[in-house]
SEDOPA-430246 format. One record per residue: x, y, z of N, C-alpha, C, CB in turn; residue in three letters. Coordinates in steps of 0.001 Angstrom, whole numbers, padded with zeros to 6 digits, always signed. Glycine has a CB too. Layout:
BEGIN
XYZXYZXYZXYZALA ...
END
This chain:
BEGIN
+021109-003792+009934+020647-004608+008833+019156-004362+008620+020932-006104+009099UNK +018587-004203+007091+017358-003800+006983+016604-005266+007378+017066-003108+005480UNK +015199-005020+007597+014576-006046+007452+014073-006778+006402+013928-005895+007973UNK +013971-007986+005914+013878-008581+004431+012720-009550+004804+015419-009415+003735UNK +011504-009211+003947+010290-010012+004163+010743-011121+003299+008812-009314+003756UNK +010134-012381+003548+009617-013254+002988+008768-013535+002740+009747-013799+003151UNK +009194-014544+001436+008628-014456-000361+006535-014172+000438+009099-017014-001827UNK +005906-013656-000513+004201-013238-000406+004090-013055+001405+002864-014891-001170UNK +005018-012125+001908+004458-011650+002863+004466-010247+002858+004917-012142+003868UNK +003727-009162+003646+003700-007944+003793+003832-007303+004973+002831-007629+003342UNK +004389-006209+005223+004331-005047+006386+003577-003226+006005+006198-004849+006804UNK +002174-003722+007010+001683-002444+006743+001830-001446+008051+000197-002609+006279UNK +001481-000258+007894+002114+000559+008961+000938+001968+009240+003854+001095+008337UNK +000318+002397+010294-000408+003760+009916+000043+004354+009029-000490+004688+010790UNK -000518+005253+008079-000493+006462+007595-000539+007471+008113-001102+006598+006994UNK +000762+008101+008741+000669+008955+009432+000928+010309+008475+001496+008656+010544UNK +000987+010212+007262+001141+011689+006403+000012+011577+005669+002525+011957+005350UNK -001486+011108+006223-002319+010755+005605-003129+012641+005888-002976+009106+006182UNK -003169+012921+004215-004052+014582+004294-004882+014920+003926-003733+015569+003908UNK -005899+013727+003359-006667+013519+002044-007235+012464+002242-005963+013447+000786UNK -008842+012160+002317-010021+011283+002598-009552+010170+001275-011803+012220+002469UNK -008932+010271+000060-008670+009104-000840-007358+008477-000529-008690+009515-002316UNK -006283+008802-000036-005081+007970+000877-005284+006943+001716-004428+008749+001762UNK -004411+006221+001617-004478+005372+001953-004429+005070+003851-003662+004971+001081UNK -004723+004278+004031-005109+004452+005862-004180+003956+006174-006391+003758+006716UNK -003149+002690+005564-001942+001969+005973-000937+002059+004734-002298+000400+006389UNK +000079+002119+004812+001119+002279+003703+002207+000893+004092+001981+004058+003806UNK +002991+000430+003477+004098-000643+003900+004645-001523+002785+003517-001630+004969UNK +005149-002003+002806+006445-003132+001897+006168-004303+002231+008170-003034+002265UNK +006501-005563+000944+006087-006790+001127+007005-007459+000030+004500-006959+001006UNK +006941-008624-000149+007441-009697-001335+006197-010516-002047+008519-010931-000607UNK +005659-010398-003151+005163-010900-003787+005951-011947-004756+004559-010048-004158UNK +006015-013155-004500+006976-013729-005471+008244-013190-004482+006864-013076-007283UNK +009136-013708-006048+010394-012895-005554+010658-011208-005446+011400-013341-006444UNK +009730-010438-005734+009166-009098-005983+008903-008276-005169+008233-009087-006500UNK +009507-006811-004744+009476-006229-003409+008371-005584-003880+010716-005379-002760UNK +007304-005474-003222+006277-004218-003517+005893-003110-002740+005141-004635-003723UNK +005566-001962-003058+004436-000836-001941+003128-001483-001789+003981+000904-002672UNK +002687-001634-000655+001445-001626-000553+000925-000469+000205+001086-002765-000069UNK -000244-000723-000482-001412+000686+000223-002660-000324+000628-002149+002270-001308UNK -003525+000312+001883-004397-000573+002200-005411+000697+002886-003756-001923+003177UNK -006008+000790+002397-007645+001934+002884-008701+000807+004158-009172+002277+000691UNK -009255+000974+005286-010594+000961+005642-011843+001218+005140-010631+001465+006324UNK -012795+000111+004684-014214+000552+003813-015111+000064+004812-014544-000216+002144UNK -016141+000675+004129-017068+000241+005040-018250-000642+004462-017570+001412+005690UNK -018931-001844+004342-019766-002291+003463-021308-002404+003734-019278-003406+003165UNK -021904-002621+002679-023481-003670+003480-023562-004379+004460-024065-004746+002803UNK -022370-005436+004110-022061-006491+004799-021266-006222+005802-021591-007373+004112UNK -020714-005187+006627-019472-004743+007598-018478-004081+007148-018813-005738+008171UNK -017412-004071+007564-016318-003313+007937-015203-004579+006958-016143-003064+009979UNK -014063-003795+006212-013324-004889+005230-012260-004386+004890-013984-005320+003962UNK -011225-004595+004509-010182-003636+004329-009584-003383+002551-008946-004245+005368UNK -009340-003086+001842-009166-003006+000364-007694-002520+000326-010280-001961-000435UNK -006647-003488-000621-005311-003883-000614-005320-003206-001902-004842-005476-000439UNK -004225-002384-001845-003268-002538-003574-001749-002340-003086-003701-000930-005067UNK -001393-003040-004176+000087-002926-004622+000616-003089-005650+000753-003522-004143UNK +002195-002432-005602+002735-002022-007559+004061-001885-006756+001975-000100-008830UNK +004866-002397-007960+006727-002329-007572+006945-001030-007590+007961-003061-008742UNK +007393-000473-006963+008225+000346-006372+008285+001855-007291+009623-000470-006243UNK +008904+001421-008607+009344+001962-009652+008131+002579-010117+010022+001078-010535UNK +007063+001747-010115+005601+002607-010522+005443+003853-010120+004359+002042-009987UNK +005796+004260-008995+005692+005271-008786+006189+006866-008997+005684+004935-008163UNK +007219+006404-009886+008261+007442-010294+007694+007755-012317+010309+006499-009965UNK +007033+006485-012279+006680+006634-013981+005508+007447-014390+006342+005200-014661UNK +004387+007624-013553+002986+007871-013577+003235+009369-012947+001944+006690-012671UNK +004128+010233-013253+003824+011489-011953+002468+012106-012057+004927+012915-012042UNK +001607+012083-013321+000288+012899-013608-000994+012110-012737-000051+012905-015458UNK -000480+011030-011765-001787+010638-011165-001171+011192-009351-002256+008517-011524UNK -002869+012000-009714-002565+012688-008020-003331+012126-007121-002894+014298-007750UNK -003953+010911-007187-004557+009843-006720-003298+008508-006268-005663+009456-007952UNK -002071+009066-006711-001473+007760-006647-001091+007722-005022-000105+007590-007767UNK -001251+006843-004474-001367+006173-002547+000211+006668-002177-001587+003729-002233UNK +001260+006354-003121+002404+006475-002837+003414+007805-003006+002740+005545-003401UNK 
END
């Protein structure tokens, strides 16, 4: 049985096919709402310290956009 997050929680995971300084440092799946998403999550570094910077997009985004070679997923 897969695992099924609940509702606004996430699972991030190393990036271990990480080949490229703009990829993402953690990759993983979550529920936003009722809404499964990818998340991508990079390490920055600031003025102020060390912080981590989140994105995420359903799933499907990723199959629509093929001309971005920036895309995390």
């Amino acid at each position: 049985m897969a695992y099924e997050h609940k509702e606004n929680t996430a699972t991030v995971f190393n990036n271990d096919k990480k080949s490229a300084e703009n990829q993402p440092d953690f990759t993983g799946k979550g529920k936003v709402g009722e809404k499964l998403m990818d998340f991508a999550m990079w390490k920055r570094e600031g003025k102020n310290g060390n912080y981590f910077y989140l994105s995420f997009k359903t799933p499907q985004d990723k199959f629509n956009n093929k001309s971005n070679n920036n895309d995390p997923f």
